[in-house]
N, C-alpha and C positions, 0 to 999 in steps of 0.2 A: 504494500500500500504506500501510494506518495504522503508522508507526509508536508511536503516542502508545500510555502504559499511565499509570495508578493504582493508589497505592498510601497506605495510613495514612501521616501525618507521624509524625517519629521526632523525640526529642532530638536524634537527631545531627545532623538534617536542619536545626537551628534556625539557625545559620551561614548557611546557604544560602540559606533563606527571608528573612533579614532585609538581604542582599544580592539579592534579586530585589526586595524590596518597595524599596530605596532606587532600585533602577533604575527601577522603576515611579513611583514620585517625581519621578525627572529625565523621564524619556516623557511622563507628564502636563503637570509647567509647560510643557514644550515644545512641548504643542499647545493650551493654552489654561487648562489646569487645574491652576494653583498651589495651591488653597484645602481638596484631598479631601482627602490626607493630611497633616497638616501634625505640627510639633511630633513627630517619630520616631514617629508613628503609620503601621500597628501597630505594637508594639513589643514587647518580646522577652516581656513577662507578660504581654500578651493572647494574644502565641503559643503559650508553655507552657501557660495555659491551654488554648488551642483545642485542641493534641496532646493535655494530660493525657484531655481529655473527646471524643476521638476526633472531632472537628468536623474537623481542619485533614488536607488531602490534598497532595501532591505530584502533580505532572505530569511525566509524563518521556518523553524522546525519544529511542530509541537509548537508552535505558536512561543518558538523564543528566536529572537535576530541571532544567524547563526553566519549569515557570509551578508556582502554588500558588492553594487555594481551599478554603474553608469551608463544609460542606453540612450545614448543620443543620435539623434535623427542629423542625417550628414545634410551639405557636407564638411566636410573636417578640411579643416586650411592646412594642419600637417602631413594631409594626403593629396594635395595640389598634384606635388610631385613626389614620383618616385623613383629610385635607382635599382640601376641591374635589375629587369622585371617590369611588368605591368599591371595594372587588375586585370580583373577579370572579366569586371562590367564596370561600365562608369551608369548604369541604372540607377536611380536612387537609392540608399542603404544607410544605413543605422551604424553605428559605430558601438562595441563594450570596449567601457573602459575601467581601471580600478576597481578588476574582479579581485575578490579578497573573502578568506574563510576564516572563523576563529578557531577551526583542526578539530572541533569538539563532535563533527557529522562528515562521513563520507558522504560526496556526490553532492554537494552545493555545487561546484562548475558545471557540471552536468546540468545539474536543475536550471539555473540560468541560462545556462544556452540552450537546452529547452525553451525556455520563458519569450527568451530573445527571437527564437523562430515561429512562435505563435504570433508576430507582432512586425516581423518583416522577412523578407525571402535573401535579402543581401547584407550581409554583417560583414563586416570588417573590424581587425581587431589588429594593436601591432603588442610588441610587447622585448623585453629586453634578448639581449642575444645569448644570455646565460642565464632566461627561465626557460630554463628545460622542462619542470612541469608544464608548463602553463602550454609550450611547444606540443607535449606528449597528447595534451588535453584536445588543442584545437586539430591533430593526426588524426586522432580517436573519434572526432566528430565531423570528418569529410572538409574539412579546410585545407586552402591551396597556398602554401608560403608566394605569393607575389614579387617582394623586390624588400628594399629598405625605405623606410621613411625618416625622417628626421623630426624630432617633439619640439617644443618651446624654446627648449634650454639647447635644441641643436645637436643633442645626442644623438645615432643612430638607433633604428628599434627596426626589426623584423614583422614585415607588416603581411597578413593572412586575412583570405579572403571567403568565402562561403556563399554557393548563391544556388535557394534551390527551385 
């Protein structure tokens, strides 16, 4: 039985979120990837933002916040351009971003990207070159690695595509 639901991120919810996003912090360096989030990213104004503009979701299980993630409808200015690669469709598509679990449930990514395709046929997603999870995640779910993208700060990110 599922029990996973969705729902809008709330202010109240911001406590919570910024304690999953530091366990996801510790989760990453421990499997190889120090360098995605660094410096309190994200951080409590990128998340007020994402709740004021209805971007940021909760994940809950048993009806408790268990992962968090950002569905935003494109398009995304850090995928203007792309290196080595292309998409796959320049069709309209949604972008996840700052998927993130508190490790206390298997299969919140799963759930989400579930969530994500009940709601658009084209996602895009990038993400660092050394989340191998998160790599292993979007394989397992029929995503196409595309090319490189570059984020705010001008970092590269491994940008992946899904269109069904």
């Amino acid at each position: 039985m599922n029990n996973f639901s969705f729902r809008l991120a709330t202010g109240a919810d911001l406590d919570i979120l910024l304690a999953i996003f530091e366990q996801a912090r510790r989760f990453m360096a421990s499997v190889g990837n120090p360098n995605q989030w660094i410096q309190g990213y994200p951080d409590r104004q990128l998340m007020e933002a994402e709740i004021a503009t209805s971007h940021c979701y909760v994940c809950l299980y048993d009806g408790r916040i268990v992962g968090t993630f950002c569905f935003v409808p494109g398009p995304d200015p850090n995928y203007r351009v792309i290196e080595a690669g292309q998409w796959l469709s320049d069709a309209p598509y949604a972008v996840l971003h700052r998927l993130a679990s508190d490790g206390s449930v298997q299969g919140v990514a799963d759930a989400c990207l579930d969530w994500c395709f009940q709601r658009t046929s084209n996602l895009r997603v990038d993400t660092h070159r050394d989340n191998k999870v998160l790599q292993h995640i979007l394989a397992k779910h029929g995503f196409s690695y595309c090319g490189i993208i570059y984020v705010a700060n001008g970092t590269p990110r491994l940008a992946y595509q899904k269109v069904k």
